[in-house]
Structures are given as structure tokens and as C-alpha cells.
C-alpha positions in Angstrom: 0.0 0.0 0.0 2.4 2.3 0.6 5.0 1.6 -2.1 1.5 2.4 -4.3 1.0 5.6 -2.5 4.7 6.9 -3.5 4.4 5.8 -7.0 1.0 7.4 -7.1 2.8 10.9 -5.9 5.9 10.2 -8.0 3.0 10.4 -11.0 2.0 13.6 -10.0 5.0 15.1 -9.4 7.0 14.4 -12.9 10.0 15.8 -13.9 8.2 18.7 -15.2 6.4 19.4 -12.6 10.0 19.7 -10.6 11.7 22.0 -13.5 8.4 24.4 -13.5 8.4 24.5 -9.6 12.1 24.7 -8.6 13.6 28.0 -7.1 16.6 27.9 -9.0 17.1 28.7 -12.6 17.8 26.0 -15.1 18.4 26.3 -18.3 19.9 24.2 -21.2 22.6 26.6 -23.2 24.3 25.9 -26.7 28.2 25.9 -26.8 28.3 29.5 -28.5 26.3 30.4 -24.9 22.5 30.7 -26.0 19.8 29.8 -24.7 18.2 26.6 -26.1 15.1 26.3 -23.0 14.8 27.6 -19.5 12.4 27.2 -16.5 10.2 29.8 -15.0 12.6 30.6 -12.3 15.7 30.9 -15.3 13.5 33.4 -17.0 12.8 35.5 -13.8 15.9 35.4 -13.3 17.3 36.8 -16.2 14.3 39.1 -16.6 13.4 37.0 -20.1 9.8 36.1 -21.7 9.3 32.3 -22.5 8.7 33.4 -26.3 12.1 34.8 -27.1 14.3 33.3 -24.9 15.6 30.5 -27.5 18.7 32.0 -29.2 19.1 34.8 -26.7 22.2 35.7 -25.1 23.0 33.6 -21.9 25.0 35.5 -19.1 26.9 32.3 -19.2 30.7 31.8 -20.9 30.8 29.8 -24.7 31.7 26.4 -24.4 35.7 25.6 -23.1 35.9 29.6 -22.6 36.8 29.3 -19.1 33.4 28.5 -17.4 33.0 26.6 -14.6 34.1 23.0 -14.9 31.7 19.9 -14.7 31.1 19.1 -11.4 29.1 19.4 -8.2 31.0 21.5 -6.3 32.9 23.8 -8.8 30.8 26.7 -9.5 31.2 30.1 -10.7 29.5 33.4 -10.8 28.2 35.3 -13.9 27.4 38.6 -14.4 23.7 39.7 -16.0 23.0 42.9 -17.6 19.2 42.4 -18.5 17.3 44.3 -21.2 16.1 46.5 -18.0 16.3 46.5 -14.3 19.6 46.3 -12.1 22.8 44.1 -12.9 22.3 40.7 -11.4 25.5 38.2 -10.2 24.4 34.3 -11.1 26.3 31.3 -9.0 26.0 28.6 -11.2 27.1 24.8 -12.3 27.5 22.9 -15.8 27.0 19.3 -16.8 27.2 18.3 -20.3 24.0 17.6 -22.0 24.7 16.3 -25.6 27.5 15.1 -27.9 26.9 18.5 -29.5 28.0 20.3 -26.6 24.8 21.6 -25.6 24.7 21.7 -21.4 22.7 22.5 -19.0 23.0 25.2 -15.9 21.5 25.6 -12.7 22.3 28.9 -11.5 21.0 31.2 -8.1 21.2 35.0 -7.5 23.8 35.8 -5.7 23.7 39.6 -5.9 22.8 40.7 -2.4 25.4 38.2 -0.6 28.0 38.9 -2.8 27.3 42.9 -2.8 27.6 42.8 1.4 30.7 41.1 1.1 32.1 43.5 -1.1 30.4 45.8 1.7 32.5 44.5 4.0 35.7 44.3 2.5 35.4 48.2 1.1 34.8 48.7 5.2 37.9 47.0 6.0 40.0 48.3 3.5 38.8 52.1 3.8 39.6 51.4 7.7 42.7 50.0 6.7 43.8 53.0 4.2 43.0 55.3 7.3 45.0 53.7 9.3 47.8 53.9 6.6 48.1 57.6 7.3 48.6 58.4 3.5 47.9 61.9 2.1 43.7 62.7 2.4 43.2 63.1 -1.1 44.6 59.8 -1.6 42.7 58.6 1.1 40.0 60.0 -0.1 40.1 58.9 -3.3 40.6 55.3 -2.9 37.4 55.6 -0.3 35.4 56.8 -3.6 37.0 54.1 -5.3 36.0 51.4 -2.7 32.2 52.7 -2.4 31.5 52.7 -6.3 32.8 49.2 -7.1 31.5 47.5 -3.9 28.1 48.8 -5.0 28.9 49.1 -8.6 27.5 52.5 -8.3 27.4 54.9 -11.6 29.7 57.6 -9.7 31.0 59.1 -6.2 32.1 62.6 -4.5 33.6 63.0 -1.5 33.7 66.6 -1.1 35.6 68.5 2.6 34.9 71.5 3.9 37.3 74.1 5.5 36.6 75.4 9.3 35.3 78.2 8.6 32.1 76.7 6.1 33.3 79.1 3.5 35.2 76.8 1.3 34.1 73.0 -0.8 36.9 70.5 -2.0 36.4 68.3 -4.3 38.9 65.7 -2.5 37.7 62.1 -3.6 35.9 60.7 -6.8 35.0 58.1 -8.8 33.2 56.9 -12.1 33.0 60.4 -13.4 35.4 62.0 -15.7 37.1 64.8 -15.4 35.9 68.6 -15.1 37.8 71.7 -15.3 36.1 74.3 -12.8 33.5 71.6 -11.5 32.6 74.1 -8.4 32.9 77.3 -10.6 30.0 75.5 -12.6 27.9 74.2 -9.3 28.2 77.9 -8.2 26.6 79.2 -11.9 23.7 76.1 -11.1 23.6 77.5 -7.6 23.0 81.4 -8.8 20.4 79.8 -11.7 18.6 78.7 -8.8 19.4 75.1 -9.2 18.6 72.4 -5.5 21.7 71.2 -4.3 20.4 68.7 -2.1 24.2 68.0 -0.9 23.6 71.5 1.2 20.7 70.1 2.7 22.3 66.7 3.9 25.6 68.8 4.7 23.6 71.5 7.1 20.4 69.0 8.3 23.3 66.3 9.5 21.4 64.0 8.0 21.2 61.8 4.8 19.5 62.8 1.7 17.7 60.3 -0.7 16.2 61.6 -3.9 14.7 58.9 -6.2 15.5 59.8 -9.8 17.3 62.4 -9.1 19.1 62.2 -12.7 16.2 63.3 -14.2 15.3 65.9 -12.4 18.4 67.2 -13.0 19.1 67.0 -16.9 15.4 68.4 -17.6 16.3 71.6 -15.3 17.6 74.3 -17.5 19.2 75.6 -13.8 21.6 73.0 -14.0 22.3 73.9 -17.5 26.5 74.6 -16.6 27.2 70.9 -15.1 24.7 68.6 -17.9 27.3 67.6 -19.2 29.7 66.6 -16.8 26.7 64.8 -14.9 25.0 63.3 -18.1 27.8 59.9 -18.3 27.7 57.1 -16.7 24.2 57.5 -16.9 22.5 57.3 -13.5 19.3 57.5 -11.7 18.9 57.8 -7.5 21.2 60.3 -5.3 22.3 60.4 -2.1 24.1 62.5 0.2 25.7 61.6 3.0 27.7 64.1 5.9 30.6 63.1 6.9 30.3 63.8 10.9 32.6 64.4 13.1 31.8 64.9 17.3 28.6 65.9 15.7 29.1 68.6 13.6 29.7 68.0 9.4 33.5 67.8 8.0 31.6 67.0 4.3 29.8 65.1 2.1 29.8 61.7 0.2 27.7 62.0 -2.4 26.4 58.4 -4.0 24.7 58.2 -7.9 23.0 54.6 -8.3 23.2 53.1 -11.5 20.1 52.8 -13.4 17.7 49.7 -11.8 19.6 50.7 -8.6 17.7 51.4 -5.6 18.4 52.7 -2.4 17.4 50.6 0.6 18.3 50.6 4.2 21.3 47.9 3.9 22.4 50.4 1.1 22.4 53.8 3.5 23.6 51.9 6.3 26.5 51.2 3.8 27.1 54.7 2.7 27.0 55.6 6.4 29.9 53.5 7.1 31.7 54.3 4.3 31.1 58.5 4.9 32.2 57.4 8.5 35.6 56.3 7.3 35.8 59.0 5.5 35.1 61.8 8.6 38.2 59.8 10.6 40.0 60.4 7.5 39.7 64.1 7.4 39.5 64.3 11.3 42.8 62.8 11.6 43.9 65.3 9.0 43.2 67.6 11.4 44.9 66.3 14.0 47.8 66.1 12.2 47.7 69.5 11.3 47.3 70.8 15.1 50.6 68.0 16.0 52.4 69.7 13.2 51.3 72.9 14.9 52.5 72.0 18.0 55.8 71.2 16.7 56.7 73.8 15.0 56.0 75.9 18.6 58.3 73.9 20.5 60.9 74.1 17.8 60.5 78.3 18.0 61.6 77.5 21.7 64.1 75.4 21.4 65.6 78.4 18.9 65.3 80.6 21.4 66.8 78.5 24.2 69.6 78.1 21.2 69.5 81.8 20.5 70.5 82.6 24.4 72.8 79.2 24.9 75.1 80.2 22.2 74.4 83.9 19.8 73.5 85.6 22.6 76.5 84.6 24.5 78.8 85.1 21.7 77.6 88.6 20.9 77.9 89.2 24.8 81.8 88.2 24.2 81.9 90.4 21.5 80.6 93.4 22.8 82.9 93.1 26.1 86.1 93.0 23.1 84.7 95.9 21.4 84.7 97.8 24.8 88.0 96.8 25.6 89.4 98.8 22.4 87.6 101.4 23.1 88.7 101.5 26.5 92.0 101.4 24.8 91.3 104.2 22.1 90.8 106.5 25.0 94.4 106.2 26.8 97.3 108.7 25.9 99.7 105.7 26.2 100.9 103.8 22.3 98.3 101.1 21.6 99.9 97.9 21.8 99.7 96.7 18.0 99.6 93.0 18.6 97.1 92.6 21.6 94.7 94.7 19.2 95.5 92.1 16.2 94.8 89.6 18.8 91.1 91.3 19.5 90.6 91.5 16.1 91.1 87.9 15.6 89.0 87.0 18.3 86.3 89.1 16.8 86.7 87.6 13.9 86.2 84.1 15.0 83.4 84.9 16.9 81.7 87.0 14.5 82.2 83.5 12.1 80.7 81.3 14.8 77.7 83.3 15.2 76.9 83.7 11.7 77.6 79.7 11.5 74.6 79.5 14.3 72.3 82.1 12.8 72.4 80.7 9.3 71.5 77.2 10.5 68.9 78.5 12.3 67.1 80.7 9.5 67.5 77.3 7.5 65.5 75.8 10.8 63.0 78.6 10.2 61.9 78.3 6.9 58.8 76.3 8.1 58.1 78.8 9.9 58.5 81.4 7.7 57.1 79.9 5.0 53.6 79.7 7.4 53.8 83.1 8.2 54.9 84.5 4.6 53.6 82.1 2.1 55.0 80.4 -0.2 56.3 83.0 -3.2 57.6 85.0 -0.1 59.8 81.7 1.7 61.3 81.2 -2.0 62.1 84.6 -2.8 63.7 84.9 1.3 65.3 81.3 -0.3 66.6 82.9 -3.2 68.0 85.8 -1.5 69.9 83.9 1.7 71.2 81.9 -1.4 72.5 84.6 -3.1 74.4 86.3 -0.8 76.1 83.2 1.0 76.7 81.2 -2.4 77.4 84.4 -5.1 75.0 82.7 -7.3 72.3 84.6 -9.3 68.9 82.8 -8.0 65.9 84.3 -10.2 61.8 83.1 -9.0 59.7 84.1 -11.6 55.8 82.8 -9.8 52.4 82.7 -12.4 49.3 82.5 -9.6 46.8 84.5 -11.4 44.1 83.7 -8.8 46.5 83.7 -6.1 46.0 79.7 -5.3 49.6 78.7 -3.7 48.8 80.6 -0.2 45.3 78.1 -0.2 47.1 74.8 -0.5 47.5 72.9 2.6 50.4 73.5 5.0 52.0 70.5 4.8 51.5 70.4 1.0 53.5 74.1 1.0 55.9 73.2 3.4 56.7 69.7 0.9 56.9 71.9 -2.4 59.3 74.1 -0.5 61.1 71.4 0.8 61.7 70.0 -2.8 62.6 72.8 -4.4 65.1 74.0 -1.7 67.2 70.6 -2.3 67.6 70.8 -5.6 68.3 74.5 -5.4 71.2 73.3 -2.9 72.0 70.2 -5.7 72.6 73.0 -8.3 74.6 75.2 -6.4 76.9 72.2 -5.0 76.9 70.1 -8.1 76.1 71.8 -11.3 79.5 74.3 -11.4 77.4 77.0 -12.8 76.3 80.3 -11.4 72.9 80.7 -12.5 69.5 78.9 -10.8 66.4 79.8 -12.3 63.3 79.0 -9.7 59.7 78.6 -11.7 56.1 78.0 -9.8 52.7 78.3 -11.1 49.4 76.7 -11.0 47.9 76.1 -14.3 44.3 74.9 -15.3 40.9 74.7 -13.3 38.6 72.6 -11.3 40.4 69.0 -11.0 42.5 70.0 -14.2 44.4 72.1 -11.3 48.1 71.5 -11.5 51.3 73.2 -9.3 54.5 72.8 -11.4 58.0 73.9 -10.2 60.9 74.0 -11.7 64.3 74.1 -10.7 66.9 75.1 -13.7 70.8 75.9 -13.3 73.1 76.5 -16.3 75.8 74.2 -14.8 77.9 71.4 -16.7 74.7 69.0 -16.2 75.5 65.5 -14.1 76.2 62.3 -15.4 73.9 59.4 -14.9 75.9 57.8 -12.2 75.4 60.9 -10.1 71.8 62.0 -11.3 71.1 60.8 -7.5 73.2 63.2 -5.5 73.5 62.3 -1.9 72.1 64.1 0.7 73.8 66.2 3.1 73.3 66.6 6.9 70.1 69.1 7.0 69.3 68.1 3.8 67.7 64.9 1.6 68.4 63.1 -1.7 66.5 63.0 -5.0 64.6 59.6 -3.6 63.0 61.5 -0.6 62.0 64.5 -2.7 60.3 61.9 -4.4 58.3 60.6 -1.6 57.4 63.9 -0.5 55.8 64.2 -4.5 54.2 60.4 -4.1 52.7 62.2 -1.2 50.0 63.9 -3.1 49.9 61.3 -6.3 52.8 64.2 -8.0 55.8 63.5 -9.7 59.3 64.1 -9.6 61.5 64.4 -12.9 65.1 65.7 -13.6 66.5 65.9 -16.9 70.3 66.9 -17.3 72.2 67.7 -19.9 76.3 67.8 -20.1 76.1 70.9 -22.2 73.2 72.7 -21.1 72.7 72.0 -16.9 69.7 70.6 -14.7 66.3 70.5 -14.8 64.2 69.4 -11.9 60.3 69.7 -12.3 57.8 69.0 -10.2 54.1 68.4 -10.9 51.5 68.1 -8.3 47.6 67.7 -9.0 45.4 69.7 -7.3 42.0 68.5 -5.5 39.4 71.3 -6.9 38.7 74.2 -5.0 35.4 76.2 -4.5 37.0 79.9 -3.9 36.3 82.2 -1.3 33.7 84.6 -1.6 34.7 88.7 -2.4 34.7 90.9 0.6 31.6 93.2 0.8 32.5 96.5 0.0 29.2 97.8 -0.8 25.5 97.5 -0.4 25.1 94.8 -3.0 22.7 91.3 -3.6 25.5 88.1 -2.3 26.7 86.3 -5.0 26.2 82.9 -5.5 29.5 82.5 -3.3 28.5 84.3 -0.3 25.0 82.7 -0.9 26.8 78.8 -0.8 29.0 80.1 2.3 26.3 81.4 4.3 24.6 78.4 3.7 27.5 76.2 5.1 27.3 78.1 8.2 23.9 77.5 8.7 23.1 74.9 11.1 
């Protein structure tokens, strides 16, 4: 009776009953990859109709192209891009069907579980770049990086903000191309009365999700100036994201999803970790910048303390030897000749020592003058101190239009500076010439900004065994002025030429800049720029 009962069931369960019913998709695939048949659950799947899925394109690989092998356990993933709706991820298995090489494939989604792990890992590794220390736009960059493929988003912005609200960087992106100006042309959307819902999530504190925002955006003649720049990869939802830190809003990661792409709550809570990786990136920025602060203070009082331990005490000397001859000057009695030439030289050695000390020190003090001064100021005091110590003719010629190179970053200043000072000091050791000519300029716009300086001598050039110089005590070689250009993704190049001298060039890309607004001198409606600031400092 009950072997009866099962082959009663078995009957109405057939085979085809199974394939129509299953939860996975199965479908049997020619060797060029086409579909020949596929369940219900296959065309789901693959967001296919029953009637033209024979001789469609499979997301699976051609026969002996590198698919999975035959086998229960060896399986694979395959990636779908259906007619419409989101990108899809297939694990799946072969078996061979026919001699012809028809087989067939049973295949799951796997999107969600394989997009958390990517989640996961773009976590990790943003913690982990953090923790690297590296430069922030770096940092910042690969962050943008790690959020649009874990999500395989369309693009990403991860945009700072100064102290003072005034002031947008453009610091991190990914998926879009470039664009010259990129803040010049959100200010002209801004003034044309264009949304920027970035604001909002910046000043609210909280995130901002706008369903189809892309076309909101390319049918509003307000945002006219960034179509363009916006219109590829195509895209659909937004969101904006502050980065927070101790509760107040560093900046903004700004998300566009991929057409088919919508944004749940696993996706925000994503975002949210991500932007927090971000805010510990620029927080420890800041940090950094307040150590380097720090430093520099103490190392103004340990000039001092050198200042009184040994110049002071040597000018003291000299001022008791100088009274001493003039103590002498006003006797009747013959001037003993050779005590006096004995004065002299010990004025002379003194006077030698404390120039020794107070050179080294200004050298200590560039930093700080360059802080104080700015940069075209530190390399024109650089050029000058040269000049009279070495004889050589040291020429800056600066091209900053807009007056960008006080902006950058202190560290960035103080690195530039750094560079161009060593291979001032290579020329004037090594290149037996008497002429250094120092160039620096920022050229282009947006995140086409570039610094380049150039360091040019009319020496005998050096030969490639010595196109390394070593470094001397105070100083570094051609390998660390490297690293301080790998700093900020730059580059480092000499060229040198027996006949005509050395050229060192240095060219360092910019992160774009929104720039501050025009004082107020009159009774006048803001500008766009004001407008933007004012709203920064909003809460």
C-alpha cells in the first residue's frame, strides 16, 4: 500500500512538474552560450519572456571559454545585464547535455550576498587605508573608489569643507570624468537657482535620498553649466551623505546609483559607514595638522633656548672685546699693535661662529617662515639667503593669477618648498654654474588644477651615475623628494644635460577648489559664493 501511495505521488510530481516548480534557474545553453530552453525561475531570473528566450544571449561563458568545470562542487559566478532592471550576479554549475555540446546550468542569485561582502571588504580596506596615514586626497580617493565598485554604483564625490564653512573641495571621486572648474559650474547652477540637495544633507546632518534624481536634474535648465559633466555614466537615485565628526559635518559623500539601482536601508547603512571612514580620515587630518602645529611651537623655543645658549653669549663676548678697544682708544699711552691684532682675531672668530649659528637656524626657520609668509615669499627669502652666501644669481619668476599657492595645505606648502630647496642646494653644489632659475605656477581649473616647479641651473649637467646626489646633513636626496611628490599622487622628474645643466620639475595635482567669496564692499545682492557660504554656516 504504501509503495503504491509513492508511485501514485511520483506520478504527479513528474519531472516537469520539478523543473516548472524549482527556485533555481535552469536552463539548457548551446556551446556559442545561447539559450536553447529555460524554467520559469531561469527566465525570472534573467528578466526574459518564454517566447524569445531561445537563441538569446545567456550570461553564461561559450563552451571551453573558461566556465566553470563539470562538477558538483565547482561553481562560478556570472554577471547579467538584463534588457532592463539592475545588474544581477548568477552562481552557477554545468553538466554536459549532448555530444553536440549543448549543457545545461542551474544557476542562483547571488547579488545581495556577494554585494555585502564586497560591503564588507570596502569597510575594511577604507579602515585600513585610514589607518595607513597616506595623504587625504589619496585617502579619499581610494574611499570613492572602494564605495563605487562595492556597490557598482554609476559615480561618487567626496567633497571636505574648511573650518570656517566658507570653502568645498572636491577631495575624492570616482566613475566620473574629469571637469575643469567643476565648483565654478555648481556655483553658476547655484545662482540659476538650481537644488543642491548635498547642502541640505551637509547642514540638516542627516542623509538625503532623492529617487530619480538624474532626471530631475538634466530636464532643469538651472543645472544647464554641469549637464554635461553629470549626463555619463548615466545614472538614476542620489544620495548625500555628511561626513560627521563629534557631531558637527566635515563633508559630504555623495552616491549616484546606477540605473535599476535602488536605495534601501542595507544600502544607506553602507554609505554611512563608508562616509564614516571618510570623517576619521579628514578628522585625523586635522589632527595632524594641530601636531604639526605643536611642533613647530616647540621648535620656536628650542631656537630661542639656542638663540640665548650660544648667539647671545657670543655677541655678549663680542661686545665686552669691542669695549675693551675702546677703552684702549681712550688712553694717551701707544696702543699695543699685537694685543689689538689679537682682539681683532677674536672678533673675527666669533663673529664666524655666530653667523655659523644664525644661518642654521634661519634654515631651521623656513617652516616657519614659510607659514607666516607664504609660499612665493619663503622662495624669494630662499633665493636671497642663497645669493648672498653662495654668489650665485637665483631668479623666482611665480604665475598664480588667482593667487592659489597661499590656499594649498600647509604640509603640501611646506613639501613643495622642501623640494625645491634641495635641488636649489644640488645645483649650487653640483652643477659648477652660477645661474638657478626657480619657476612655480598653477595652471588649469577645477580638478584640471596642477602646481608645477621648476628648478633650472646653467651648470655642466651630471652624469647618470650621479643623477642621485646624496644628501647632506640638514638636507635629503632625489629619492626623498620623491616621496614627499608620491605624497600627493605628484611627480618628480630631472632631466640633465652635459652641455646645457639641470632641470628638476615637479608636478602636483590639485583637488578642486570652490574659492572664497569677495569681501563686501558695498551695499550689493551676495553672489552665488557668499549665498553657498552662508549656507555652510547654517546649522
Amino acid at each position: 500500500m504504501v509503495r503504491d501511495a509513492g508511485m501514485e505521488r511520483a506520478r504527479r510530481f513528474d519531472a516537469g512538474t520539478l523543473l516548472e516548480r524549482t527556485p533555481d534557474g535552469l536552463a539548457v545553453i548551446d556551446p556559442d552560450g545561447r539559450f536553447v530552453q529555460a524554467n520559469p525561475a531561469a527566465l525570472s531570473l534573467c528578466g526574459l519572456d518564454a517566447a524569445g528566450v531561445a537563441g538569446a544571449p545567456s550570461p553564461f561563458p561559450r563552451r571551453g571559454s573558461g566556465e566553470a568545470q563539470e562538477g558538483v562542487a565547482a561553481e562560478a559566478v556570472a554577471v547579467w545585464e538584463p534588457p532592463s532592471g539592475p545588474r544581477r550576479e548568477f552562481a552557477y554549475r554545468v553538466r554536459e547535455l549532448t555530444a553536440r555540446g549543448d549543457r545545461i546550468v542551474a544557476f542562483r542569485d547571488v547579488t545581495e550576498s556577494r554585494r555585502h561582502q564586497r560591503r564588507l571588504a570596502a569597510i575594511a580596506s577604507a579602515a585600513g587605508r585610514v589607518a595607513a596615514k597616506r595623504s587625504l586626497s589619496s585617502t579619499l580617493d581610494a574611499l570613492a573608489k572602494e564605495v563605487l565598485e562595492a556597490d557598482a554604483l554609476a559615480g561618487v564625490q567626496i567633497v571636505t569643507v574648511n573650518v570656517t564653512r566658507e570653502r568645498f573641495q572636491l577631495m575624492g571621486t570616482a566613475g566620473f570624468g574629469q571637469a575643469a572648474g567643476f565648483f565654478d559650474l555648481l556655483v553658476e547652477c547655484l545662482d540659476a537657482g538650481a537644488d543642491l540637495r548635498m547642502i541640505d544633507a551637509f547642514t540638516s546632518r542627516r542623509p538625503v535620498v532623492v529617487p530619480h534624481r538624474y532626471e530631475m536634474i538634466m530636464s532643469d535648465p538651472a543645472w544647464k553649466p554641469l549637464q554635461d559633466y553629470m549626463r555619463h555614466p548615466e545614472w538614476d537615485w542620489f544620495a548625500s551623505v555628511p561626513l560627521m565628526v563629534r557631531g558637527e559635518p566635515v563633508g559630504i559623500l555623495n552616491a549616484f546609483y546606477a540605473p535599476g539601482q535602488e536605495i534601501g536601508s542595507t544600502a544607506l547603512d553602507f554609505l554611512l559607514a563608508m562616509a564614516e571612514q571618510a570623517a576619521q580620515a579628514v578628522h585625523y587630518a586635522a589632527l595632524l595638522e594641530r601636531e604639526r602645529e605643536v611642533a613647530r611651537r616647540e621648535e620656536r623655543q628650542r631656537l630661542a633656548r639656542d638663540l640665548h645658549d650660544s648667539v647671545v653669549q657670543q655677541v655678549f663676548s663680542m661686545g665686552m672685546q669691542v669695549k675693551s678697544l675702546a677703552m684702549l682708544s681712550g688712553r694717551d699711552t701707544v696702543v699695543d699693535s699685537a694685543y689689538v691684532m689679537r682682539v681683532a682675531e677674536e672678533l673675527g672668530h666669533i663673529s664666524k661662529a655666530v653667523l655659523g649659528d644664525l644661518r642654521a637656524m634661519v634654515t631651521d626657520l623656513h617652516p616657519t617662515a614659510l607659514a607666516d609668509q607664504g609660499l612665493p615669499a619663503a622662495l624669494a627669502a630662499l633665493a636671497e639667503s642663497t645669493m648672498g652666501r653662495t654668489g650665485f644669481d637665483v631668479r623666482v619668476s611665480i604665475s598664480d593669477p588667482r593667487d592659489e599657492l597661499d590656499d594649498l595645505e600647509t604640509e603640501l606648502r611646506e613639501d613643495v618648498y622642501r623640494v625645491i630647496a634641495e635641488a636649489l642646494h644640488n645645483s649650487v653644489k653640483h652643477s659648477h654654474g652660477s645661474r638657478v632659475t626657480i619657476t612655480v605656477g598653477v595652471t588649469g581649473r577645477g580638478a584640471q588644477r596642477r602646481l608645477t616647479a621648476e628648478v633650472a641651473d646653467d651648470g655642466r649637467g651630471m652624469p647618470a651615475r650621479t643623477a642621485d646626489p646624496p644628501a647632506d646633513d640638514g638636507g635629503f636626496g632625489m629619492t626623498a623628494m620623491r616621496e614627499r611628490a608620491g605624497r600627493w599622487a605628484g611627480e618628480l622628474t630631472t632631466s640633465s644635460d652635459p652641455a646645457g645643466g639641470t632641470v628638476v620639475r615637479l608636478v602636483l595635482p590639485l583637488p578642486a577648489a570652490l574659492p572664497a567669496a569677495p569681501p563686501t564692499a558695498v551695499a550689493r545682492r551676495p553672489t552665488a559664493h557668499e549665498r553657498l557660504s552662508e549656507r555652510l554656516r547654517t546649522p
